[in-house]
N, C-alpha and C positions, 0 to 999 in steps of 0.2 A: 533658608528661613521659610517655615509655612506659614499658611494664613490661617489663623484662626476659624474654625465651622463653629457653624452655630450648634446647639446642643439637640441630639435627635428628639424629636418631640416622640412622648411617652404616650401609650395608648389607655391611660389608666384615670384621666381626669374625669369629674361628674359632666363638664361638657359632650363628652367624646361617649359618656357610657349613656346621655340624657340621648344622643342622637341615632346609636344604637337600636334604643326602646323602639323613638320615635318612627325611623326607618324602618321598623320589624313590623307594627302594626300598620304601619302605612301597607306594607307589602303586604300583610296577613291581609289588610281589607280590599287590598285589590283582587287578593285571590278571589275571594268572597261573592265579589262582584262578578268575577271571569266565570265561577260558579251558578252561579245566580242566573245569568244570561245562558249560561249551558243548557239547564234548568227550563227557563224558560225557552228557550226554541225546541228544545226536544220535545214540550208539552203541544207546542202550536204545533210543528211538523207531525204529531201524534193524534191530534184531532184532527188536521187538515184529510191525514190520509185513511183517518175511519170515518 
């Protein structure tokens, strides 16, 4: 006799596609930021050393 599994959850619901989105631009704007700070230290180590 088996026990009954629960049903694999599907990766197709608007929760799962809403979090997606949400996690894509979270990470796009962290790049952005890692960018940004790159950016900005290569400016000051750029003036510091002329």
């Amino acid at each position: 006799m088996t026990a009954l599994q629960p049903p694999e959850p599907n990766n197709q619901g608007p929760a799962y596609i809403l979090g997606r989105v949400i996690g894509g631009l979270i990470l796009a704007g962290l790049g952005a930021v890692v960018v940004s700070a790159l950016a900005a230290l290569t400016i000051v180590i750029w003036r510091a050393v002329l």
